[in-house]
C-alpha positions as CSV (number, residue, x, y, z in Angstrom):
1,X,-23.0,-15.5,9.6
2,X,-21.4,-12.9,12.3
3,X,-18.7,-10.6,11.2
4,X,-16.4,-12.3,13.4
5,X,-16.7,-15.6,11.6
6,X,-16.8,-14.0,8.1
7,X,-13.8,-11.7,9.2
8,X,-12.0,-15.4,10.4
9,X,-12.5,-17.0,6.9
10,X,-11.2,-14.2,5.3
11,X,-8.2,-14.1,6.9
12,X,-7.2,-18.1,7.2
13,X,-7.9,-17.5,3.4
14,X,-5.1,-14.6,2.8
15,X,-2.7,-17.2,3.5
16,X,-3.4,-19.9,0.6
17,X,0.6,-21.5,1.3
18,X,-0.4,-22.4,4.8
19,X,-1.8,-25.3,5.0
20,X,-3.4,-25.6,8.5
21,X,-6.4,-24.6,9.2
22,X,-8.2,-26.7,6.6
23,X,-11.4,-28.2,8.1
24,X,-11.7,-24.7,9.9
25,X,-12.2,-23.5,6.6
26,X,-14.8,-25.6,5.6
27,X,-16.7,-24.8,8.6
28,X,-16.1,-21.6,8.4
29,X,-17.4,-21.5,5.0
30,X,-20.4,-24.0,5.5
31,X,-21.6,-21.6,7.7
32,X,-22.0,-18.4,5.5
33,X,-25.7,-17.8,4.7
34,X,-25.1,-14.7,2.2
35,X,-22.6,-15.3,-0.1
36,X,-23.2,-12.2,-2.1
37,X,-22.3,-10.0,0.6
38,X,-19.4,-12.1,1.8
39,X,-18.1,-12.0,-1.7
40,X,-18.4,-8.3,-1.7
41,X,-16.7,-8.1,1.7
42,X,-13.7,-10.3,0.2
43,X,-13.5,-7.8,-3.0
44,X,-13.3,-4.8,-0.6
45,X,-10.7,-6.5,1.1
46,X,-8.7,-7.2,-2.3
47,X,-9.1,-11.2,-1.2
48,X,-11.3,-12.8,-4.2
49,X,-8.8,-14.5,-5.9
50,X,-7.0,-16.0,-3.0
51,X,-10.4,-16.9,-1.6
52,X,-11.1,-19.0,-4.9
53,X,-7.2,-20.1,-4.5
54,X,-8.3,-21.2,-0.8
55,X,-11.7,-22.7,-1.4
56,X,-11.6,-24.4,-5.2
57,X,-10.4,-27.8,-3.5
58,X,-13.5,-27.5,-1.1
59,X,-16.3,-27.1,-3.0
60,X,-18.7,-28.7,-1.2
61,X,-18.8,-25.8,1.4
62,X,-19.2,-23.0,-1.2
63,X,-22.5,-23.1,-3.5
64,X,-22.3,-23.9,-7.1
65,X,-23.4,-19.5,-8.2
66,X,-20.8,-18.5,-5.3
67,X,-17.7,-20.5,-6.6
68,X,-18.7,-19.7,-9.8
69,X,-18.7,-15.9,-9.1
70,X,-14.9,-16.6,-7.6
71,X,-13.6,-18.4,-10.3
72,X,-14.6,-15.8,-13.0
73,X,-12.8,-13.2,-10.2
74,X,-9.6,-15.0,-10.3
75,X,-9.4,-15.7,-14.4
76,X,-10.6,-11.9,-15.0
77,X,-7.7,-10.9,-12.5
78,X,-5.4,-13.7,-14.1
79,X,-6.3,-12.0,-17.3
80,X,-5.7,-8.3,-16.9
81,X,-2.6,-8.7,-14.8
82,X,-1.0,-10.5,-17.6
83,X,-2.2,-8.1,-20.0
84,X,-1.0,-5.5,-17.7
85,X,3.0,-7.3,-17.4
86,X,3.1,-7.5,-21.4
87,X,2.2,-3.8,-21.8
88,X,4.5,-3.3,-19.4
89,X,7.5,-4.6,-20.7
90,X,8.2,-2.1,-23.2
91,X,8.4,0.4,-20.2
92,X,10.5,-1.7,-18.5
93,X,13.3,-2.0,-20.9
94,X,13.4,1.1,-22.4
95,X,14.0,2.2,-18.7
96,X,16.6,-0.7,-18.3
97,X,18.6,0.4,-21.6
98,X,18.6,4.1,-20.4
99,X,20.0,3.1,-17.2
100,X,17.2,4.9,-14.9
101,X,16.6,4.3,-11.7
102,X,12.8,3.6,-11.7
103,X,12.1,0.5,-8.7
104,X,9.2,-1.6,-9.4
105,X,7.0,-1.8,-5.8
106,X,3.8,-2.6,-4.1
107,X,0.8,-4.6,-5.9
108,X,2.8,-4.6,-9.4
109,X,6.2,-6.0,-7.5
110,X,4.8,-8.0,-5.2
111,X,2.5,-10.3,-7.4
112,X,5.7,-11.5,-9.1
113,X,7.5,-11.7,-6.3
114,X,5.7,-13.4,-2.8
115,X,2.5,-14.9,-4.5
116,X,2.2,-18.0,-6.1
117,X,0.4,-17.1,-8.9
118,X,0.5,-13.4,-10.9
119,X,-3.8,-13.9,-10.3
120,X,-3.6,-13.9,-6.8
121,X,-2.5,-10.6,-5.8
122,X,-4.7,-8.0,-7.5
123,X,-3.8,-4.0,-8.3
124,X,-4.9,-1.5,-10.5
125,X,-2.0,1.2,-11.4
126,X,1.4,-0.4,-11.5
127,X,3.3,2.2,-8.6
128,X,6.8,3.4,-9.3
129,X,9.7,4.9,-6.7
130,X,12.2,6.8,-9.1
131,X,15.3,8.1,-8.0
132,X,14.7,12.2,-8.2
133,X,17.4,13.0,-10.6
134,X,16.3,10.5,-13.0
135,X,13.1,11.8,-12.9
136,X,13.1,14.4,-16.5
137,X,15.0,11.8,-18.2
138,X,11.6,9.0,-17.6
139,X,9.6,11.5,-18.3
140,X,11.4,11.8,-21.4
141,X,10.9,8.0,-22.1
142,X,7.2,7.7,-21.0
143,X,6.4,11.0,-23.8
144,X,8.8,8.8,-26.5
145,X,6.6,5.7,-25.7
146,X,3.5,7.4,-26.0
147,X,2.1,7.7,-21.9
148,X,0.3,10.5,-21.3
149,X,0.2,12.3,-18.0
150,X,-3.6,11.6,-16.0
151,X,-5.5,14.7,-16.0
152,X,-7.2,15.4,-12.8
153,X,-5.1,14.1,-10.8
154,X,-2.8,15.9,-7.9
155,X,-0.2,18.3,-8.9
156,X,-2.2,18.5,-13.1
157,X,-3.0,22.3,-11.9
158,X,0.6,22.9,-11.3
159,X,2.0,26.2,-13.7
160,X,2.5,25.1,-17.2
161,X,5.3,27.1,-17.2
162,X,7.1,24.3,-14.9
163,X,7.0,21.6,-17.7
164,X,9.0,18.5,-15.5
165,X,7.6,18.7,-11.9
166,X,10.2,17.7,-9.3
167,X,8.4,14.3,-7.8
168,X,7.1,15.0,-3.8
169,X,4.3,14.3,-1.8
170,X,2.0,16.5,-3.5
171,X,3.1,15.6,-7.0
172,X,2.6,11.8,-7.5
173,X,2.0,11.8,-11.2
174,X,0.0,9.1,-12.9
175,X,0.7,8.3,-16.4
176,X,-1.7,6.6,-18.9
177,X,-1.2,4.4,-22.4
178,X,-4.2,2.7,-23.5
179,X,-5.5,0.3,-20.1
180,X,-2.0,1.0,-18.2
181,X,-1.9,3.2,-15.9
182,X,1.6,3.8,-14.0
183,X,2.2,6.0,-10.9
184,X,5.6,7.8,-10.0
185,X,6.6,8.3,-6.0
186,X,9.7,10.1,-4.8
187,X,9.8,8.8,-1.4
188,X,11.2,5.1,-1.4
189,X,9.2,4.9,2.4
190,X,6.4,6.4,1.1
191,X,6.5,10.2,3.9
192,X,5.9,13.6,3.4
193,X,9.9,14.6,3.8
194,X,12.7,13.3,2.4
195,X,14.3,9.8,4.0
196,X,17.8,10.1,5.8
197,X,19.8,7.0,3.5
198,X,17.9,7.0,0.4
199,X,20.8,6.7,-1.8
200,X,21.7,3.4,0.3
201,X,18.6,1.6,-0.8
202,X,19.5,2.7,-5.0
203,X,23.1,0.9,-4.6
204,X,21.7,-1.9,-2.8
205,X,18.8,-2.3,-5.4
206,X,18.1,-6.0,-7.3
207,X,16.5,-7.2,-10.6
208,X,13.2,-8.9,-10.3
209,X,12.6,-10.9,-13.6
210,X,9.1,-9.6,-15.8
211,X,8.5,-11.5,-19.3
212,X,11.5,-11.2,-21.3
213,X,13.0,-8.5,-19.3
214,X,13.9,-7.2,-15.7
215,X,12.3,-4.5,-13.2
216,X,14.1,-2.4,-11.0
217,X,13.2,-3.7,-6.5
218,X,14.5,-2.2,-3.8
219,X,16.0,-4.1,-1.6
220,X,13.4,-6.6,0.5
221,X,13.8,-5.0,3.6
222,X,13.1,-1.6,2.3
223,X,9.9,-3.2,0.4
224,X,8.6,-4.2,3.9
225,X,9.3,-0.9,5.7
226,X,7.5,0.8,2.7
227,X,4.4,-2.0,2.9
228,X,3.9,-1.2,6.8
229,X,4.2,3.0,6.3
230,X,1.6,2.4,3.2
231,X,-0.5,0.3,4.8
232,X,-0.8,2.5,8.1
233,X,-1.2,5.3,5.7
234,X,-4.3,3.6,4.9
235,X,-5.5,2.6,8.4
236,X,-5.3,-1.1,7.4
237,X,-8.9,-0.9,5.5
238,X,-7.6,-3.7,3.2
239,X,-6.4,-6.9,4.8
240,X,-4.3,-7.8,1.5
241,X,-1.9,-5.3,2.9
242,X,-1.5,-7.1,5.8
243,X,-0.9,-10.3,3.9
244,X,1.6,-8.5,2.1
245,X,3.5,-7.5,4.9
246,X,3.0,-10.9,6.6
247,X,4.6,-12.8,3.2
248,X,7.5,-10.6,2.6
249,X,8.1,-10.7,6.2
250,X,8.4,-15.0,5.7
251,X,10.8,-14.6,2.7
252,X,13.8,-17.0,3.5
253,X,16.8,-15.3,4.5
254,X,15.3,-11.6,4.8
255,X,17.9,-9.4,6.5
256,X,16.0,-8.4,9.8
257,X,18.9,-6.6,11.1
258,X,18.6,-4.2,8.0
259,X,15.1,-3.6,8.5
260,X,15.6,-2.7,11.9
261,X,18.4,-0.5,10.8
262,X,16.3,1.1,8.3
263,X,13.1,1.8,10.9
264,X,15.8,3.5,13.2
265,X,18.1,5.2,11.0
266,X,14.8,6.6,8.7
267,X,12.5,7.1,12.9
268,X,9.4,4.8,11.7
269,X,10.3,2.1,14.1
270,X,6.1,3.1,14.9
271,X,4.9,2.4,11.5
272,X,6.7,-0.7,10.9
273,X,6.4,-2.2,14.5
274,X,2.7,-2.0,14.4
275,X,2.3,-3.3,10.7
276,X,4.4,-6.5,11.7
277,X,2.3,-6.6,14.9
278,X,-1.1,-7.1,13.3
279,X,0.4,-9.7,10.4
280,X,1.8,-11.6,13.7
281,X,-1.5,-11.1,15.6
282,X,-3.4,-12.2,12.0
283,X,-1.1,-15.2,11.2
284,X,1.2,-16.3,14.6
285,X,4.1,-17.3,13.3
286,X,4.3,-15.0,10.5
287,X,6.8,-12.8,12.1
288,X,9.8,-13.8,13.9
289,X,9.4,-12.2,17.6
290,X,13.0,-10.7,18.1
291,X,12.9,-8.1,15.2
292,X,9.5,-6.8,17.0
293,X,10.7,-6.4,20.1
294,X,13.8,-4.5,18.6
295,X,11.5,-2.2,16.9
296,X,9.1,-1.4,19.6
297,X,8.7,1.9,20.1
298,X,8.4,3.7,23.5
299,X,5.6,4.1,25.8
300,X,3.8,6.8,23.9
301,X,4.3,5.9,20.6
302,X,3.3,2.9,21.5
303,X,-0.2,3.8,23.5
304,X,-0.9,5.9,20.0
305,X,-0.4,3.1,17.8
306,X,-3.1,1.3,19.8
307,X,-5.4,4.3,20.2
308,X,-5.8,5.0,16.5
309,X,-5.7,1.2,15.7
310,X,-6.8,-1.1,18.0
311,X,-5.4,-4.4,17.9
312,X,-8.1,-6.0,18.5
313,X,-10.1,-3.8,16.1
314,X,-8.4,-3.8,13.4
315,X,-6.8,-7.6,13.2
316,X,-11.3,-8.2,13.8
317,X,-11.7,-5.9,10.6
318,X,-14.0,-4.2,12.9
319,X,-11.7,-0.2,11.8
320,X,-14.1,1.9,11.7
321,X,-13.3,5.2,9.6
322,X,-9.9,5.8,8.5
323,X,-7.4,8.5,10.3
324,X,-5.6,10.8,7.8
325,X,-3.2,9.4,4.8
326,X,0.1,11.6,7.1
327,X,-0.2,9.6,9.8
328,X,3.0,7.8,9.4
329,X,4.7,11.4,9.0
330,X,3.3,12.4,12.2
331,X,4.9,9.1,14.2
332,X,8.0,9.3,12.3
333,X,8.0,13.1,13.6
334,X,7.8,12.2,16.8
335,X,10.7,10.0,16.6
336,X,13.2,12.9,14.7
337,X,12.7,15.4,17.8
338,X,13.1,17.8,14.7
339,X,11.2,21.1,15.8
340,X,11.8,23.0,12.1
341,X,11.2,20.1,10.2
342,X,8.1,19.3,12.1
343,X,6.6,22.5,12.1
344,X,7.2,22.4,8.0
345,X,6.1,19.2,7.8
346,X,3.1,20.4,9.4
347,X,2.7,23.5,7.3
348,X,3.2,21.6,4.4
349,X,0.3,19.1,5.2
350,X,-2.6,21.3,6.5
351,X,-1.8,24.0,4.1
352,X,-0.7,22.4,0.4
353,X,0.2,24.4,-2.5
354,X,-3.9,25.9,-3.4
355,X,-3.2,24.2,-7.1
356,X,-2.7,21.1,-5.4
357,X,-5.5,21.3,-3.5
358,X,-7.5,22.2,-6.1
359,X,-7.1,19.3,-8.0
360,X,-7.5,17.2,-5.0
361,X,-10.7,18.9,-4.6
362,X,-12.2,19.2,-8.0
363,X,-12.8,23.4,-6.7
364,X,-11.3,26.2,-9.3
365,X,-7.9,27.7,-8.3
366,X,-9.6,30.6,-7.3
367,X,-12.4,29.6,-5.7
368,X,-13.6,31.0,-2.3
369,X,-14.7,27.2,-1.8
370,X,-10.7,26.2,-1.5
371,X,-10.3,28.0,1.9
372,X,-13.2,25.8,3.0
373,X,-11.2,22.8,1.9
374,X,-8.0,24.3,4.0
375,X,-10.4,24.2,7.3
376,X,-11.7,20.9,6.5
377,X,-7.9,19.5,6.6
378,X,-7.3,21.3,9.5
379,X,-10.4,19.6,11.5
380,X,-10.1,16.2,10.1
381,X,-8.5,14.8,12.4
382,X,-11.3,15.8,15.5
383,X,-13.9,15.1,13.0
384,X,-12.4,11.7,12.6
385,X,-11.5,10.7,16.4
386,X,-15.0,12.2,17.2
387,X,-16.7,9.9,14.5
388,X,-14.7,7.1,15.5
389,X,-15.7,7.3,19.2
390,X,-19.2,8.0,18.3
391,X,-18.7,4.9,15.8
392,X,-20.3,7.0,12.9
393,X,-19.8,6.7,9.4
């Protein structure tokens, strides 16, 4: 079967509510020779279980070994995520009884909340956006609970002597109780500087029901700008980003006008455009067309967006190696016309705090190796556009 085809399938399939494109499915399907590999392809894509969702009423078109592979995928992923909402309940209402501001998002939010079925949309660590004051008092709660902060992770080399770590960029803590795993952001948009109106998306913040309590959301439009800056973060590998953005993005009754507000007041009308773009270009229909055009960005911005992600490209999965996780930064810098904070921005990014980057790395503190590891983040971005052109892995 050609990429194309395979990258076709996988796509009609991340949309399991709509129902055309049914006997393209089949044929789609009847056509793939190596099943192995395009199961593997759909796990790297975060797709197995809405492929099973998509195929399990066809399976005429999907050998007996291959279905069976896909059903297992979707109970093993219907099984931890409900084993990871009950151990997460706990969590959740101690943090609702203290009062903390602690907003449920991504993978762990969004499961609940635009899929179907809990099974559907897998994740691994359940991702947090805490409001920055409220940050000592969690950590307070997560030590009375019993979490345990990851080692190895980035900012575990920070000084002991700074016991509760303001939350930024470079200190996105995970923290571990048994099989949970739970990760703390700062940023509600997910940059490398604080956002302009953060403490308009805490008062505007809802309750999204889990077991037999509530979770902390931000509001929907803020969950979309942050789904579009993540997933650009990423360069797109995943296409269950995509059909993250293009669901929310359906909700009945999303306030466009706020998520246009929140692109220009925050300056990643770049980010957001283009990650509405590709869920169009994946899935016409997906996206209304007047909130696009109101968030196109200008001529450069916009010939950038295309350079480092084709359209064509990247709705084909055809990517190739992904650009740096600042990306978004760097277009949302463009917008602010900010000269100081772009040159500390900038600072900030290509030369971190050396603990950081230590544990990013895996070198000693004080290893000669680490100034190595500051060139290599100061060329990665030729390297990348050089690899890219050269279509190198």
């Amino acid at each position: 079967m050609i990429e194309a085809n395979l990258a076709r399938l996988l796509v009609l399939c991340a949309r399991p509510d709509d129902a055309a494109g049914g006997a393209e499915v089949r044929s789609l399907a009847a056509q793939v020779r190596d099943w192995d590999r395009a199961l593997d392809r759909a796990d790297n894509e975060g797709l197995l279980p809405l492929l099973y969702w998509r195929l399990r009423d066809d399976p005429g078109a999907v050998p007996e070994t291959a279905m069976e592979r896909l059903r297992l995928a979707f109970l093993r992923n219907l099984g931890r995520t409900t084993q990871v909402y009950r151990e997460l309940e706990l969590f959740l209402e101690s943090v609702r009884r203290a009062g903390l501001r602690a907003a449920l998002t991504k993978g762990g939010r969004l499961a609940l909340d635009v899929y179907p079925d809990i099974a559907l949309r897998p994740f691994w660590d359940v991702d947090f956006i805490v409001q920055a004051d409220d940050w000592p008092a969690l950590r307070r709660v997560l030590a009375h609970l019993g979490f345990a902060e990851a080692q190895g992770q980035a900012g575990a080399g920070r000084p002991a002597a700074k016991p509760v770590q303001p939350l930024d960029w470079t200190y996105s803590p995970y923290f571990k109780k048994g099989s949970l795993v739970l990760e703390f952001h700062a940023n509600p948009l997910g940059l490398h500087f604080p956002g302009l109106e953060e403490d308009g998306f805490w008062s505007s913040a809802g309750r999204l029901p889990v077991r037999g309590t509530e979770a902390l959301v931000l509001p929907a439009a803020n969950e979309l700008c942050h789904l579009c800056v993540h997933a650009q973060q990423h360069s797109y590998e995943r296409l269950i980003w995509l059909a993250d953005i293009a669901r929310l993005a359906g909700r009945p009754g999303l306030d466009w006008g706020w998520v246009c507000r929140i692109a220009g007041q925050e300056r990643i009308k770049g980010p957001v455009f283009y990650g509405l773009e590709l869920a169009a270009a994946l899935w016409p229909g997906a996206v209304p067309v007047e909130p696009r055009q109101e968030l196109r960005p200008g001529p450069v911005e916009s010939i950038g967006l295309r350079s480092f992600w084709p359209l064509s490209a990247t709705t084909g999965r055809r990517g190739g190696r992904a650009w740096p996780y600042y990306m978004p930064s760097l277009f949302s810098l463009w917008e602010r016309r900010d000269p100081v904070l772009a040159a500390r921005t900038l600072g900030e990014i290509f030369f971190p705090p050396k603990a950081w980057l230590a544990a990013m790395t895996g070198e000693a503190v004080d290893s000669p190796r680490l100034y190595g590891r500051y060139a290599e983040r100061l060329v990665r971005p030729a390297v990348t556009a050089v690899r890219r052109l050269l279509d190198l892995p």
